[in-house]
N, CA, C and O atoms as a DFTB+ gen file, in Angstrom:
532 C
 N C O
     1  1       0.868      -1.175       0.000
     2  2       0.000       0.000       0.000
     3  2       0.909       1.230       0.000
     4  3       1.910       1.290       0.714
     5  1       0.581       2.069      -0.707
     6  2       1.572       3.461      -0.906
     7  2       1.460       4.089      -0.143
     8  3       0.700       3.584       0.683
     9  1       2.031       5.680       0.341
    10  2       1.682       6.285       1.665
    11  2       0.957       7.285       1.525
    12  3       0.599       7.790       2.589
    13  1       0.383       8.065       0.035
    14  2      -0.660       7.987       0.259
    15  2      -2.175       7.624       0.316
    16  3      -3.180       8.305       0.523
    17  1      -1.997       6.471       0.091
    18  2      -3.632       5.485       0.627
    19  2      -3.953       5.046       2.036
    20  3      -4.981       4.809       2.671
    21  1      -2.443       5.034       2.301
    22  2      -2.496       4.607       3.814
    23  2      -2.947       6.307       4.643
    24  3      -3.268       6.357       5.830
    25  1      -2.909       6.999       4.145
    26  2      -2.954       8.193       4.942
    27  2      -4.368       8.437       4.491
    28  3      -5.008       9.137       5.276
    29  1      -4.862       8.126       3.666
    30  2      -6.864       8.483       3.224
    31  2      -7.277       7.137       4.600
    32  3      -7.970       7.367       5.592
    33  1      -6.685       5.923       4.291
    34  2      -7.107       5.032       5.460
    35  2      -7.454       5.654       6.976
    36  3      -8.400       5.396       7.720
    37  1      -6.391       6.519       7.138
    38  2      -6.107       7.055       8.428
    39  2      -6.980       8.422       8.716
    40  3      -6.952       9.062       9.767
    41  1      -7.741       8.715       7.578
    42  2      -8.546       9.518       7.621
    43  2     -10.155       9.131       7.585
    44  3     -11.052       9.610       8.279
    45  1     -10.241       8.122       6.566
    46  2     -11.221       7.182       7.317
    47  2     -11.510       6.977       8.615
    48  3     -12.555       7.244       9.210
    49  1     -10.509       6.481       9.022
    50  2     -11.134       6.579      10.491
    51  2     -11.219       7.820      11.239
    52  3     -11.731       7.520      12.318
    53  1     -10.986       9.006      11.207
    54  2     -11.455      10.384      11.385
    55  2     -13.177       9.999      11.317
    56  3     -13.933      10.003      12.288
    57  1     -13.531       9.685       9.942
    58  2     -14.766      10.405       9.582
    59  2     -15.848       8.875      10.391
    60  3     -17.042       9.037      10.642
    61  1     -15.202       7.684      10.637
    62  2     -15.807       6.911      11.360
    63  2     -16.328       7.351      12.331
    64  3     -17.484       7.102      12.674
    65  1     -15.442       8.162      12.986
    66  2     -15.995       8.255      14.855
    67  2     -17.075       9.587      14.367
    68  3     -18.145       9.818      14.929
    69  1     -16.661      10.173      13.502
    70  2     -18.250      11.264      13.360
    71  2     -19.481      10.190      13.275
    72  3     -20.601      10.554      13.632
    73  1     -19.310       9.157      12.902
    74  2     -20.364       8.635      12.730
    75  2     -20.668       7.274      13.777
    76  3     -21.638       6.562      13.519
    77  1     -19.914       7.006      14.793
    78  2     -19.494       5.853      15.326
    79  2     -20.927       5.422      15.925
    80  3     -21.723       4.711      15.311
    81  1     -21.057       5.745      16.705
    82  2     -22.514       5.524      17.684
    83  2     -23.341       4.809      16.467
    84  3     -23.570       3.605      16.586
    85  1     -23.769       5.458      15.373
    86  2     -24.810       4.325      14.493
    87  2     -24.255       3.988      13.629
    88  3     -25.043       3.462      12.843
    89  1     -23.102       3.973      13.211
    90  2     -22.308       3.366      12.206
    91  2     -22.090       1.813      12.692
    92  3     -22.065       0.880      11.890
    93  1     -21.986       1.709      13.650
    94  2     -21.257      -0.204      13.990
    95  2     -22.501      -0.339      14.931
    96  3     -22.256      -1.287      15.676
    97  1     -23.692       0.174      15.218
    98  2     -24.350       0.066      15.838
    99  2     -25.019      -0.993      14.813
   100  3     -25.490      -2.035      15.270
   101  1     -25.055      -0.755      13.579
   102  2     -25.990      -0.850      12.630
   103  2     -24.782      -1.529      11.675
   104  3     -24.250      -0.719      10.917
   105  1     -24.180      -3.184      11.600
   106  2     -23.164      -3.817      10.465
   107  2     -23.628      -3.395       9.297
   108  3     -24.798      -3.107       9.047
   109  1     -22.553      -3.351       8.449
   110  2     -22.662      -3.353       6.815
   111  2     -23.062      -1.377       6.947
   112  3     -22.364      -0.901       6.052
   113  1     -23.660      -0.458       7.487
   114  2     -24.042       0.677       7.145
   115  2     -22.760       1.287       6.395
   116  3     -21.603       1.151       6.794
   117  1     -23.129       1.934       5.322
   118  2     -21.496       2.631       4.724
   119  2     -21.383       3.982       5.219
   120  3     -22.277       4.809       5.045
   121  1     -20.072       4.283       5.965
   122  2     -19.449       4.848       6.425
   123  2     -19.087       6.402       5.512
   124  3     -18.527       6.572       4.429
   125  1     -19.584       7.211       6.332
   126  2     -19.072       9.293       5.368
   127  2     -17.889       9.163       5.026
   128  3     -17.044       8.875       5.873
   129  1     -17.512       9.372       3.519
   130  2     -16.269       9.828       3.262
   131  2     -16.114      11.094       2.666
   132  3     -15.609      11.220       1.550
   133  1     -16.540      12.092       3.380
   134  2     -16.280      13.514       2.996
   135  2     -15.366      14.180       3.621
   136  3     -15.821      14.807       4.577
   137  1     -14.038      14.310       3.420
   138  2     -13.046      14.833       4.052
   139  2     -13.128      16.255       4.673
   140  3     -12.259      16.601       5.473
   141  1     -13.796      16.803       4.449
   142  2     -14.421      17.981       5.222
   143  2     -15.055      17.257       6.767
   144  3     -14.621      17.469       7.900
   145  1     -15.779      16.690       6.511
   146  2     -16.603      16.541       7.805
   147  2     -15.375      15.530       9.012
   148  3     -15.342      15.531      10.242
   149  1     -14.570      14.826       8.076
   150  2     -13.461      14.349       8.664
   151  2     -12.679      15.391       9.591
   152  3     -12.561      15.342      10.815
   153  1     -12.194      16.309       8.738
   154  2     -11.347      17.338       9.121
   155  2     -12.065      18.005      10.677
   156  3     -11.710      17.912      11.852
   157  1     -13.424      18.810       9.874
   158  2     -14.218      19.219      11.117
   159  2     -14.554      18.474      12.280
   160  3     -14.146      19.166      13.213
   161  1     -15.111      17.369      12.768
   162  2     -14.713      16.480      13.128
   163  2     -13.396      15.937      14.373
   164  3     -13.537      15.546      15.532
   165  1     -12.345      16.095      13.668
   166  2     -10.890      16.112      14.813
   167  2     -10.266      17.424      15.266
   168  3      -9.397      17.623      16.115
   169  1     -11.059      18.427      14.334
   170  2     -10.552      19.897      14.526
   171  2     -11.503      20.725      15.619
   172  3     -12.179      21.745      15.485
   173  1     -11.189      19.575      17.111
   174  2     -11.827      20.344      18.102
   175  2     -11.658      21.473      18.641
   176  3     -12.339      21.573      19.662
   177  1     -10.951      22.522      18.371
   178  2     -10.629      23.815      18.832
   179  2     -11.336      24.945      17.632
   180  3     -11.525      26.156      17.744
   181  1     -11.602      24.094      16.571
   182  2     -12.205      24.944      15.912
   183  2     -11.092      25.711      14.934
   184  3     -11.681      26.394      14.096
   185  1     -10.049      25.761      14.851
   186  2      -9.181      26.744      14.210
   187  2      -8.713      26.858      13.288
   188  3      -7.926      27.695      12.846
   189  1      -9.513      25.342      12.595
   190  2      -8.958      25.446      10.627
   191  2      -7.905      24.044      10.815
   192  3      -7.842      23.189       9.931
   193  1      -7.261      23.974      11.844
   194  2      -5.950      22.518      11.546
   195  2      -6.285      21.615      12.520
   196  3      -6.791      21.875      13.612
   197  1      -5.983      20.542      12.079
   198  2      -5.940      19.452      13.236
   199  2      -4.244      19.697      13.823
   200  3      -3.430      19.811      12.906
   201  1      -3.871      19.753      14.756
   202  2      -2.743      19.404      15.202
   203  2      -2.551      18.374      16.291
   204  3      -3.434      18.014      17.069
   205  1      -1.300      17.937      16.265
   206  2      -1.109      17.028      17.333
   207  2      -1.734      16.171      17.940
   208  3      -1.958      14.985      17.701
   209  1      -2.129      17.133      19.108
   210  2      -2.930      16.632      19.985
   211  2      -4.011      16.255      19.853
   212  3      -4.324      15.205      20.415
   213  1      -4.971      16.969      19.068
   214  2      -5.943      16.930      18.557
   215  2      -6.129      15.467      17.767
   216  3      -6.978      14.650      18.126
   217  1      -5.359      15.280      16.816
   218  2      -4.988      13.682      16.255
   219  2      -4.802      12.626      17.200
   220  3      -5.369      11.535      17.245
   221  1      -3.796      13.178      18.057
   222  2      -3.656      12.279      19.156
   223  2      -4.781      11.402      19.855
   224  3      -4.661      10.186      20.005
   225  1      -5.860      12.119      20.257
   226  2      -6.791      12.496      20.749
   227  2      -7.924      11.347      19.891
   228  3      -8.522      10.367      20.337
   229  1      -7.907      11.933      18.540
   230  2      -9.008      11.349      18.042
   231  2      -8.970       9.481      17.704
   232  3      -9.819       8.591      17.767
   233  1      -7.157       9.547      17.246
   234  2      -6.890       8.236      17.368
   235  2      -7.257       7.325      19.071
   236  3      -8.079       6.409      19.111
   237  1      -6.840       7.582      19.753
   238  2      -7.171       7.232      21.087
   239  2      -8.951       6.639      21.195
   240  3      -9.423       5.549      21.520
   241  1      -9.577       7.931      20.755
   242  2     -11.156       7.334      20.290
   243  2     -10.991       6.444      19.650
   244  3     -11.113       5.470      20.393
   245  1     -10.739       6.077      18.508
   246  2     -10.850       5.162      17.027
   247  2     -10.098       3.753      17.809
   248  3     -10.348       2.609      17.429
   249  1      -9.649       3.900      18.349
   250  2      -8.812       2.624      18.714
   251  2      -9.515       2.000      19.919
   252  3      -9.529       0.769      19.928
   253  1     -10.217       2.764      21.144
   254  2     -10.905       2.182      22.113
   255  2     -12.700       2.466      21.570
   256  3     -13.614       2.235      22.362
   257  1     -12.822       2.698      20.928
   258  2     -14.322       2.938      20.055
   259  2     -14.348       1.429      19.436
   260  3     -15.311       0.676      19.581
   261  1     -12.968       1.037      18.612
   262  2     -13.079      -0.519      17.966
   263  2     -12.694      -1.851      18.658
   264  3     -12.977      -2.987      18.275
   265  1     -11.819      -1.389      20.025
   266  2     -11.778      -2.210      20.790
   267  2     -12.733      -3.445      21.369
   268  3     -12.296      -4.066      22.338
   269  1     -13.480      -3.663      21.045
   270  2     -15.156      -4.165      21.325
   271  2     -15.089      -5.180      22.345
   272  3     -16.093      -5.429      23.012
   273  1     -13.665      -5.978      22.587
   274  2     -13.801      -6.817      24.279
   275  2     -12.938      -6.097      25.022
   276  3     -12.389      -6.863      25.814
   277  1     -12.412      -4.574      25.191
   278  2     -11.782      -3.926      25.754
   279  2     -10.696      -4.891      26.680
   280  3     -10.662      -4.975      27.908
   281  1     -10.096      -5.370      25.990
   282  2      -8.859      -6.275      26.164
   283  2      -7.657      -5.109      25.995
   284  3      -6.545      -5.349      26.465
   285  1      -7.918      -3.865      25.322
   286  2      -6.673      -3.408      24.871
   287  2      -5.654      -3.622      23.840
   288  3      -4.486      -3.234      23.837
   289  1      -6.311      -4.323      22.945
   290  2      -5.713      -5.007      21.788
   291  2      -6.906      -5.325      20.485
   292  3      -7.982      -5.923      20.485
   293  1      -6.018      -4.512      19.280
   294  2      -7.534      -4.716      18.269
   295  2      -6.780      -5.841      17.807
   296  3      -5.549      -5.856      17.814
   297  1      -7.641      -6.968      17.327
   298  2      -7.527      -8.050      16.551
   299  2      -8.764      -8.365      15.710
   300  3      -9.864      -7.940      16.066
   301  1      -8.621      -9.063      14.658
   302  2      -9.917      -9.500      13.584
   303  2     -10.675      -8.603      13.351
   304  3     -10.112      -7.676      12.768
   305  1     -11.996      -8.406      13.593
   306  2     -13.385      -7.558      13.093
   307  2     -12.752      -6.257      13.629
   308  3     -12.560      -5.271      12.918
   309  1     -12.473      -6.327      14.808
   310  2     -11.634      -4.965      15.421
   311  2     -10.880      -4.193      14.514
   312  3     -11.058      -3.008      14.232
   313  1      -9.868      -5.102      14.004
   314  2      -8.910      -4.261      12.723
   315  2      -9.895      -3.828      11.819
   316  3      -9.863      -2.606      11.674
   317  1     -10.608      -4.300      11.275
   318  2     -11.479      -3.827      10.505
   319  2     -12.553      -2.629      10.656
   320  3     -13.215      -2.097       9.765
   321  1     -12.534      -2.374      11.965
   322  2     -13.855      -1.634      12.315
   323  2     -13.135      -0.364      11.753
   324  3     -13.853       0.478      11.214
   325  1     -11.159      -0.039      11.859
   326  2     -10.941       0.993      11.831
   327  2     -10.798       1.684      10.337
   328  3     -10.668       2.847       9.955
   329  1     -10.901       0.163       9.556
   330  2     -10.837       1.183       8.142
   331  2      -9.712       0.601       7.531
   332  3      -9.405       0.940       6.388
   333  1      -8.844      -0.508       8.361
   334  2      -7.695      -0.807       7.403
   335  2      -7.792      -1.806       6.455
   336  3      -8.457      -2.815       6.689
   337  1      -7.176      -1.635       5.357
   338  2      -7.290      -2.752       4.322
   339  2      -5.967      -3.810       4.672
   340  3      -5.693      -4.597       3.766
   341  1      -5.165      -3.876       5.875
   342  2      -3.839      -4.652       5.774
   343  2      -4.040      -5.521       7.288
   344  3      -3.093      -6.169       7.733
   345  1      -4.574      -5.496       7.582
   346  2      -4.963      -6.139       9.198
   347  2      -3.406      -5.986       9.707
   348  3      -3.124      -5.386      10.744
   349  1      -2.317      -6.674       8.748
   350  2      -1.345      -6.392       9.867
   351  2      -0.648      -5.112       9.810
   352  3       0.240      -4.970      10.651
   353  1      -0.801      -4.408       9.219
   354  2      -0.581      -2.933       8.817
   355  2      -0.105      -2.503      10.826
   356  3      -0.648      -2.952      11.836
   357  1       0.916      -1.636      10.724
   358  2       0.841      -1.365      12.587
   359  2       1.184      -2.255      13.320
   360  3       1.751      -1.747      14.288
   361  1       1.150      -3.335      13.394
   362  2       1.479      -4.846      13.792
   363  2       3.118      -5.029      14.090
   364  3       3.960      -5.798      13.627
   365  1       3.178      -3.749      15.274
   366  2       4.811      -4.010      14.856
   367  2       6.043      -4.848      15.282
   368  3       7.239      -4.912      14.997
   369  1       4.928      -5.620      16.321
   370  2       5.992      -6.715      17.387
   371  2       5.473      -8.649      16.385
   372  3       5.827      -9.752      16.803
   373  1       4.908      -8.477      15.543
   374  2       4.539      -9.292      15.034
   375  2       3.495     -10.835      15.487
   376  3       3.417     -12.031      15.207
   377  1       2.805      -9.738      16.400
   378  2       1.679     -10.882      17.155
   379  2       0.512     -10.707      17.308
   380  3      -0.297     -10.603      18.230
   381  1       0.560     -10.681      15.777
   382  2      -1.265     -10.762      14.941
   383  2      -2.360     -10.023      16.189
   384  3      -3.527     -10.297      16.469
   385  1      -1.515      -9.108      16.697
   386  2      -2.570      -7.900      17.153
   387  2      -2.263      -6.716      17.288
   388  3      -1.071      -6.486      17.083
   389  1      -2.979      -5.743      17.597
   390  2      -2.458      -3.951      17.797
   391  2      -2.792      -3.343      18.850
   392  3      -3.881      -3.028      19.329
   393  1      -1.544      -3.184      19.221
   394  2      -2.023      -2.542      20.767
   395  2      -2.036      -1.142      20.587
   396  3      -1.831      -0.763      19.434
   397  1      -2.294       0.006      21.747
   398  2      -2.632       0.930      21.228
   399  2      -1.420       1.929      20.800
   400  3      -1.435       2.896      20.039
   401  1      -0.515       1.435      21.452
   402  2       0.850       2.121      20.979
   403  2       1.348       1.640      19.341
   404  3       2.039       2.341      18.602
   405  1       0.978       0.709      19.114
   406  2       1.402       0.751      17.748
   407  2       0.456       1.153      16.767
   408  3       0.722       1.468      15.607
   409  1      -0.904       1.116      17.420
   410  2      -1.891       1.917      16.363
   411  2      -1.324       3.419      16.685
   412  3      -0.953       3.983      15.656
   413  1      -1.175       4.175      17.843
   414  2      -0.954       5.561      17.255
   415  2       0.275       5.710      16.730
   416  3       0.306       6.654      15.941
   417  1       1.762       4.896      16.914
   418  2       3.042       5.084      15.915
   419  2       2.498       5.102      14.304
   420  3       3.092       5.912      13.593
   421  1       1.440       4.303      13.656
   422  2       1.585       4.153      12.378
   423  2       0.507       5.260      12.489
   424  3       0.586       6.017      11.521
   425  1      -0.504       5.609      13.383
   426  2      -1.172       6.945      12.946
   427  2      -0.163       8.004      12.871
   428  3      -0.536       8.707      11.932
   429  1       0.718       8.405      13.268
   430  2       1.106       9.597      13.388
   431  2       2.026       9.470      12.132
   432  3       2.293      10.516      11.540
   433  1       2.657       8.018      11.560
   434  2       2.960       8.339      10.304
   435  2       2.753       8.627       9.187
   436  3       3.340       9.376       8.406
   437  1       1.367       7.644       9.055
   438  2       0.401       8.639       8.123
   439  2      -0.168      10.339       8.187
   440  3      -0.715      10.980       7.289
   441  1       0.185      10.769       9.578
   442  2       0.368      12.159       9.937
   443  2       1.105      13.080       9.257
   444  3       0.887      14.240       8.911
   445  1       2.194      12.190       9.113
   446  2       3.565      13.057       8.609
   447  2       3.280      13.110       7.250
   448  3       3.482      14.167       6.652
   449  1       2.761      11.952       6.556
   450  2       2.797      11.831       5.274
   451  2       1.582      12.572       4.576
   452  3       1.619      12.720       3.355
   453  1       0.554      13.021       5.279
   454  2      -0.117      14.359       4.982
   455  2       0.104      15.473       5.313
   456  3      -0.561      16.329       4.731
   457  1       0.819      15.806       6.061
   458  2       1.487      17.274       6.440
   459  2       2.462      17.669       5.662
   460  3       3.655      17.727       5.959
   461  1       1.743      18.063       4.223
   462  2       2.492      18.367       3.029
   463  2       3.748      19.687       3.043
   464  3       4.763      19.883       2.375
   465  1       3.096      20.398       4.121
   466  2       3.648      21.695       4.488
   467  2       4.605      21.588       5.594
   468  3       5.354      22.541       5.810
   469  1       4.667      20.466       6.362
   470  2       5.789      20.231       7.535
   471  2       5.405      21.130       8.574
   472  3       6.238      21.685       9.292
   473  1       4.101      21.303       8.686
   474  2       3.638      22.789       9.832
   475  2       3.134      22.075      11.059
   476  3       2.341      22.601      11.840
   477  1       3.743      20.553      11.237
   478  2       2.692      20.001      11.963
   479  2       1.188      20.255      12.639
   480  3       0.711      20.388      13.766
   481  1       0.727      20.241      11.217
   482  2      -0.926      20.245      11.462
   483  2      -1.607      20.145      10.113
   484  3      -1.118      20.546       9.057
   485  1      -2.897      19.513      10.274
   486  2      -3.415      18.859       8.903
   487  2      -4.379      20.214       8.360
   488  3      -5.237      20.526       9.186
   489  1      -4.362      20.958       7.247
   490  2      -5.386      21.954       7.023
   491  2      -6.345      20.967       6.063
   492  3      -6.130      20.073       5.244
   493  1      -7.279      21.494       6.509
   494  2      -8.075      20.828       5.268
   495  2      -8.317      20.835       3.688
   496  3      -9.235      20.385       3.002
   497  1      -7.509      21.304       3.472
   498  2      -7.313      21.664       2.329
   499  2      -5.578      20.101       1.305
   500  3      -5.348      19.769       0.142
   501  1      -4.891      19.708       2.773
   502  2      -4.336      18.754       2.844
   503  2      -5.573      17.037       3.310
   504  3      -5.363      15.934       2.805
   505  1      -6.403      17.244       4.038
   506  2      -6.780      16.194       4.253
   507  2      -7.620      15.938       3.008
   508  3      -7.788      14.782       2.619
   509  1      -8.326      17.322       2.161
   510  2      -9.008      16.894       0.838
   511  2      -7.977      16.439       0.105
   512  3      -8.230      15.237       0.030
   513  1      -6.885      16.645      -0.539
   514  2      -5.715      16.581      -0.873
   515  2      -5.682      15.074      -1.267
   516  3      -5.862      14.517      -2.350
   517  1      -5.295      14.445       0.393
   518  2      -5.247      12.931       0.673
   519  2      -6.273      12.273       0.121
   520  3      -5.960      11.391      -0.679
   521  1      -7.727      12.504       0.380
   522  2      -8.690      11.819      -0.363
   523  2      -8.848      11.620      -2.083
   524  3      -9.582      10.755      -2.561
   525  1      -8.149      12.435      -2.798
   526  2      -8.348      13.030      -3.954
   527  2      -7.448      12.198      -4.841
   528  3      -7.565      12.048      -6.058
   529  1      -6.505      11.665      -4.015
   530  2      -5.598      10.795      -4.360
   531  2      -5.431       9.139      -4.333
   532  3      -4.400       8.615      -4.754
């Protein structure tokens, strides 16, 4: 997978948790992919960028949102809930699961790899960017 598909992946799951509560409430429902509402969405301060923390933040949701036996570890349907097409994608100790430290290391790399501008922070105008591609 190239880096940037893996980084629309990683935005996927942005636009999941806008929708989380009846999205997995309800299997098979298809999931918003409007990178706007993504953006708006993790851009809790309101100020035009996602930064950091803010990412930080939203991954933390996406990862205990898919957690579903709150074991602390996504495995099977779990990997899937978040949007990835590689299950072992993140997988970095090699034991066919993801804990939450290695889901946010490969989030924040797909971070980097949309922060076209190196300003650490995503404008939306970069997260449409990512989708477009």
């Amino acid at each position: 997978m190239n880096r940037t598909r893996s980084f629309v992946w990683g935005f996927a799951i942005l636009v999941t948790l806008a929708w989380a509560p009846t999205a997995f409430a309800q299997e098979g429902r298809p999931l918003e992919s409007n990178p706007d509402v993504a953006h708006k969405q993790a851009d809790t301060n309101g100020n035009g960028a996602i930064d950091h923390a803010e990412y930080h933040r939203r991954m933390v949701e996406v990862f205990y949102f898919a957690d579903g036996d709150r074991d602390g570890y996504l495995v099977g349907i779990e990997i899937a809930r978040t949007g990835r097409e590689n299950p072992a994608a993140g997988d970095a100790n090699g034991d066919d699961r993801i804990s939450l430290k290695e889901f946010i290391d490969e989030a924040f790399d797909r971070f980097n790899v949309g922060d076209s501008n190196d300003d650490n922070e995503l404008s939306v105008e970069e997260v449409r960017a990512a989708y477009a591609e």
